[in-house]
C-alpha positions as MATLAB code, in Angstrom:
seq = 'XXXXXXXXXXXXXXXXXXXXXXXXXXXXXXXXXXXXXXXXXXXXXXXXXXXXXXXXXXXXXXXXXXXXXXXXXXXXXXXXXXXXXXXXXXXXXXXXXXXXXXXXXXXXXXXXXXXXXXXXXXXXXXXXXXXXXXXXXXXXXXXXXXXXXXXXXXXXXXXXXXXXXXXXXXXXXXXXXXXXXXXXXXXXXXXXXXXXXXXXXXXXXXXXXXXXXXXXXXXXXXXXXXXXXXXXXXXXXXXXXXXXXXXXXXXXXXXXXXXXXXXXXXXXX';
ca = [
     -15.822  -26.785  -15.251;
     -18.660  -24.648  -16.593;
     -19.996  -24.522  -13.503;
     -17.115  -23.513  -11.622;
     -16.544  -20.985  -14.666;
     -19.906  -19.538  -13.993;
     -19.733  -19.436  -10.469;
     -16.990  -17.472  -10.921;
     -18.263  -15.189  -12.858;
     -20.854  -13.671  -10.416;
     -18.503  -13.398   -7.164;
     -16.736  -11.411   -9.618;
     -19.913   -9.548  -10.736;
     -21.074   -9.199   -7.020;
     -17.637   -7.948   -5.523;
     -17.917   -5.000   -8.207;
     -21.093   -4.636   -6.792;
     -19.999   -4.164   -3.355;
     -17.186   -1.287   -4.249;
     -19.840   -0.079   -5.999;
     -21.523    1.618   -3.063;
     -18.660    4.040   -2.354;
     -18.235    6.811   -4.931;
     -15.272    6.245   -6.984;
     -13.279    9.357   -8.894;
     -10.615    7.774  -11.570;
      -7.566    9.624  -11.786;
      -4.672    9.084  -14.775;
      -2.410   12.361  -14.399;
       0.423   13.468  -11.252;
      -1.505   16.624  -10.937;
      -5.107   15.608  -10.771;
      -4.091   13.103   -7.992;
      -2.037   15.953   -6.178;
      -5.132   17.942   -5.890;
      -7.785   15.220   -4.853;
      -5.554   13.605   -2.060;
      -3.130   16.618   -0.892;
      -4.509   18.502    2.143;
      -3.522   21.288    0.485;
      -5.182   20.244   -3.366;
      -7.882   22.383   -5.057;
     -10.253   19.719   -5.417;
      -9.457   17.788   -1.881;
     -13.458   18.726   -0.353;
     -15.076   16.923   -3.426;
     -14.227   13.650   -1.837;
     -16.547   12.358    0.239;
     -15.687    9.888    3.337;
     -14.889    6.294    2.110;
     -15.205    7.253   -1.519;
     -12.211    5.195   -3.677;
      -9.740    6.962   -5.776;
      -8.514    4.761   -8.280;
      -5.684    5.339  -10.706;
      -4.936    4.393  -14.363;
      -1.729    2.290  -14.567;
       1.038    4.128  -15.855;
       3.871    6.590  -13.544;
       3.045    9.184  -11.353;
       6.224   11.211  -11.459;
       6.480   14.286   -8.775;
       5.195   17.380   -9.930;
       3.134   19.941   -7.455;
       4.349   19.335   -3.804;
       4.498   20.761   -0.342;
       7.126   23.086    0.072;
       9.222   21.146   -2.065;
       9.906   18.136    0.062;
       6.393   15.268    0.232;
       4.420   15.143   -2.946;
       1.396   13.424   -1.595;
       0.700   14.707    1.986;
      -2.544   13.498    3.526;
      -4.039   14.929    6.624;
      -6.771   15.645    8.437;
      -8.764   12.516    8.474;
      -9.137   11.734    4.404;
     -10.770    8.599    5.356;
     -10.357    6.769    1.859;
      -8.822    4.257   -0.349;
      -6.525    4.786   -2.977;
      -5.678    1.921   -5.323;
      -4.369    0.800   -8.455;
      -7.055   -0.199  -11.237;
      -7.308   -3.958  -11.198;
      -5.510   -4.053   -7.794;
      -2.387   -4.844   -9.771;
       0.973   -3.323   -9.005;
       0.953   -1.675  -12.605;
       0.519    2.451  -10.733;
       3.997    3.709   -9.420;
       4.343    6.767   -7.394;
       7.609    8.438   -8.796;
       9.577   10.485   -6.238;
      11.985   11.214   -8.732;
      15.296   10.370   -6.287;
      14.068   14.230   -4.857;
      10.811   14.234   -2.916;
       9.400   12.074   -0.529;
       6.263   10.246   -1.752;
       3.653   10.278    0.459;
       3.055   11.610    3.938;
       0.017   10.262    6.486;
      -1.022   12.641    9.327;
      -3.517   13.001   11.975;
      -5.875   10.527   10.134;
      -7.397    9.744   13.568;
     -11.517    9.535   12.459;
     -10.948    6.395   10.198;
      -8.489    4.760    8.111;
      -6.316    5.569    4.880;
      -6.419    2.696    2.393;
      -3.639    2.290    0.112;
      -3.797   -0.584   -2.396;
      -1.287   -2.324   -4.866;
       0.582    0.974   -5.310;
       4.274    1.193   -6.087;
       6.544    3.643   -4.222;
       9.112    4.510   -5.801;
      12.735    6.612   -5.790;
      11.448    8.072   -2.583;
      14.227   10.558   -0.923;
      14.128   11.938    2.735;
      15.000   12.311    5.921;
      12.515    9.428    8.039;
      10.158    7.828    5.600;
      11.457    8.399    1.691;
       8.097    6.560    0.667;
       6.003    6.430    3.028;
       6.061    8.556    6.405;
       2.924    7.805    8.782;
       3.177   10.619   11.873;
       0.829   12.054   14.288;
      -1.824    9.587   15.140;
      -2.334    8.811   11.538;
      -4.158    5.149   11.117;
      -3.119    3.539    7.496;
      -3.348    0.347    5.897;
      -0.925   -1.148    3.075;
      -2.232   -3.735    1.230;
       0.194   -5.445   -1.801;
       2.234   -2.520   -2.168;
       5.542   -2.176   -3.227;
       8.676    0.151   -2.035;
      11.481   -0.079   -3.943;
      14.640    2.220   -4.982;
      13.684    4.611   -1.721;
      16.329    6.455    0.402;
      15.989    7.860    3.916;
      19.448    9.956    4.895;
      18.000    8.527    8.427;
      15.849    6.728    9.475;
      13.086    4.295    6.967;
      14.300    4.119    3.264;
      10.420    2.568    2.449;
       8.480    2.960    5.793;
       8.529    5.105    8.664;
       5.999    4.524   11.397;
       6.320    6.997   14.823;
       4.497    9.317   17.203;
       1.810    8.104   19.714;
      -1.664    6.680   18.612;
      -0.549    6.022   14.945;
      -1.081    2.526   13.586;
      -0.450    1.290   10.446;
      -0.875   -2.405    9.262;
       0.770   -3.979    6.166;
      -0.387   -7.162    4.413;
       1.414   -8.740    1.806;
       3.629   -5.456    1.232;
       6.985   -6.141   -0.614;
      10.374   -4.069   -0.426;
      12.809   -4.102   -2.902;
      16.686   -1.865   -3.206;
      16.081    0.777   -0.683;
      18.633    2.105    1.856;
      18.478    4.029    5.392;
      21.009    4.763    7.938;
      18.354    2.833    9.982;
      15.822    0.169    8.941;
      16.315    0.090    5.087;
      13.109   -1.128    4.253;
      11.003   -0.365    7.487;
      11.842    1.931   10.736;
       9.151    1.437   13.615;
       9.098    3.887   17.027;
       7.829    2.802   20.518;
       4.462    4.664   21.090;
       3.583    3.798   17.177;
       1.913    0.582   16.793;
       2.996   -1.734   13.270;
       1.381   -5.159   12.231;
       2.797   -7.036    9.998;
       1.044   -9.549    7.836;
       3.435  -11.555    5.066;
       6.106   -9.393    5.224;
       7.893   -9.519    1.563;
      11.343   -9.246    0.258;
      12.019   -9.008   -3.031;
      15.782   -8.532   -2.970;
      18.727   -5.945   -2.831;
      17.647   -4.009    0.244;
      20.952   -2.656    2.121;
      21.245   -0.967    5.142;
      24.253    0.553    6.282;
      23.342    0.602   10.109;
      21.045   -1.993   11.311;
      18.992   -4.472    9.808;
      16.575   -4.230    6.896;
      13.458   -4.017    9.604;
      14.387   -1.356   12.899;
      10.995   -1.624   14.813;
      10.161   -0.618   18.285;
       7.894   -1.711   21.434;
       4.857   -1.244   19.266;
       5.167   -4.151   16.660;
       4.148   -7.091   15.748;
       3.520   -9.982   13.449;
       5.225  -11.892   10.937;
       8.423  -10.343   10.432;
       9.691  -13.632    8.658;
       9.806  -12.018    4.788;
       7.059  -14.815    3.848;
       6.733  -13.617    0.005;
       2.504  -14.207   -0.264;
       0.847  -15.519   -3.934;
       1.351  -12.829   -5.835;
       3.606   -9.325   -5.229;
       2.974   -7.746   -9.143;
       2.671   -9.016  -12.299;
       5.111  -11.651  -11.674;
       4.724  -15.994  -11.972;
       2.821  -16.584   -9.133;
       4.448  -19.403   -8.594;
       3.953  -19.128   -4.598;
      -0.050  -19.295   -5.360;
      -2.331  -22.300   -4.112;
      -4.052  -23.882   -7.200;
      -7.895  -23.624   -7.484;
      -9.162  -26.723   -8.231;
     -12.991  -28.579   -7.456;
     -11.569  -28.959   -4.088;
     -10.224  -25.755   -2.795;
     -12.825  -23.436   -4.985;
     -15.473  -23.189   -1.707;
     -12.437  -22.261    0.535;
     -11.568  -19.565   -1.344;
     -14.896  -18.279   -2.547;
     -15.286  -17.839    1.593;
     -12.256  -16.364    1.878;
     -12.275  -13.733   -0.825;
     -15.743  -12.262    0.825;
     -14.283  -12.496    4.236;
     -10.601  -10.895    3.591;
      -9.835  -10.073   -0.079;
      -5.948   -9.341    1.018;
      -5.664  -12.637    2.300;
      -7.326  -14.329   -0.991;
      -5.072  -12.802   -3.101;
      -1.908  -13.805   -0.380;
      -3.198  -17.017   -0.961;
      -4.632  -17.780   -4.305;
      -3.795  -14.741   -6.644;
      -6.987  -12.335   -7.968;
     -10.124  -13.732   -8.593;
      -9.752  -12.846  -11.635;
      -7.117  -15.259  -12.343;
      -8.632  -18.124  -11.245;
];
């Protein structure tokens, strides 16, 4: 066991290692985040590409937006990763039943990472939490939307226009509502994968079913709930034991998402 204790101990030291090459900024405040990620922020151009913008736990409630409808829009190829410290759900995006949270556009050069972030009391038209639009390319990776309301279309996600792509892994959806697709709308010419789609409960849709997508999707749309979806029992989590400790160690350098699906965070174990 002090072996295995050990060995621990440096993949964790080494994967710190690895994030350590991109800059990281840490945020804790609505309005500092605003202006780092918003295309229109004051301090947008001091991020450089890749760098990792990682936020305190705690609430992000809406403050500065555009034009008094999407709090976080992000354009023009912010190639980047923003993520909750520890990569726990414990960071919630606060729409304040008013704004829509986040908007991803013509991020064509490389990819927007969002990480263990919590969308919440998103209100709009298409996309209350998130709405990705114009070639943007995103990834979702255990994130929550919950409490989020679309007067059409997408109460969590809305995915449309030709040459945007956004993937999903392990992303969890939880009371939100839409005319169409409650928790996730999808439109041909878009493309959507799906990776352990997760339903936590109380999603209602009063036109359609909880999931609207269109020619462009695919993947496992079966609401398999993976290890862990926030600081909840992860009761769904394989154990780690003398056994299955190599198998994960290989997997958590290979895919990180699909550790933590799997076996919880490393630093668990």
């Amino acid at each position: 066991m002090q072996a295995l204790n050990l060995l621990l101990q440096l993949i964790v030291s080494l994967s710190v290692v690895r994030e350590a090459f991109a800059a990281t900024t840490n945020l804790d405040n609505q309005s500092d985040l605003y202006n780092r990620v918003s295309w229109a922020g004051n301090s947008r151009s001091s991020l450089a590409s890749g760098d990792i913008v990682n936020l305190a736990s705690g609430t992000y409630t809406a403050g500065e937006t555009h034009a008094g409808d999407t709090v976080y829009w992000i354009s023009n190829n912010f190639e980047h990763t923003i993520k909750c410290e520890n990569d726990y759900l414990s960071c919630i995006l606060d729409g304040s039943g008013s704004h829509r949270i986040m908007m991803a556009s013509e991020i064509t050069a490389g990819t927007l990472n969002l990480r263990s972030l919590v969308f919440r009391q998103g209100s709009a038209d298409m996309g209350a939490g998130l709405q990705a639009k114009s070639g943007a390319q995103v990834s979702l990776t255990m994130c929550k939307f919950e409490q989020c309301s679309a007067s059409a279309d997408g109460g969590g996600l809305w995915v449309g226009d030709s040459g945007t792509a956004v993937t999903t892994y392990g992303v969890s959806y939880a009371s939100n509502s839409a005319v169409s697709g409650a928790d996730i709308h999808q439109t041909d010419g878009s493309t959507l994968t799906i990776s352990s789609l997760c339903e936590v409960g109380g999603t209602a849709a009063t036109q359609g079913s909880a999931l609207v997508v269109g020619g462009g999707a695919s993947g496992d749309f079966s609401y398999a709930c993976p290890c862990t979806t926030a600081n909840d029992a992860n009761a769904n989590c394989a154990a780690i034991t003398d056994a299955s400790i190599v198998t994960a160690v290989g997997l958590w350098f290979s895919d990180q998402a699909a550790a933590i699906a799997m076996y919880g965070h490393i630093r668990d174990w």
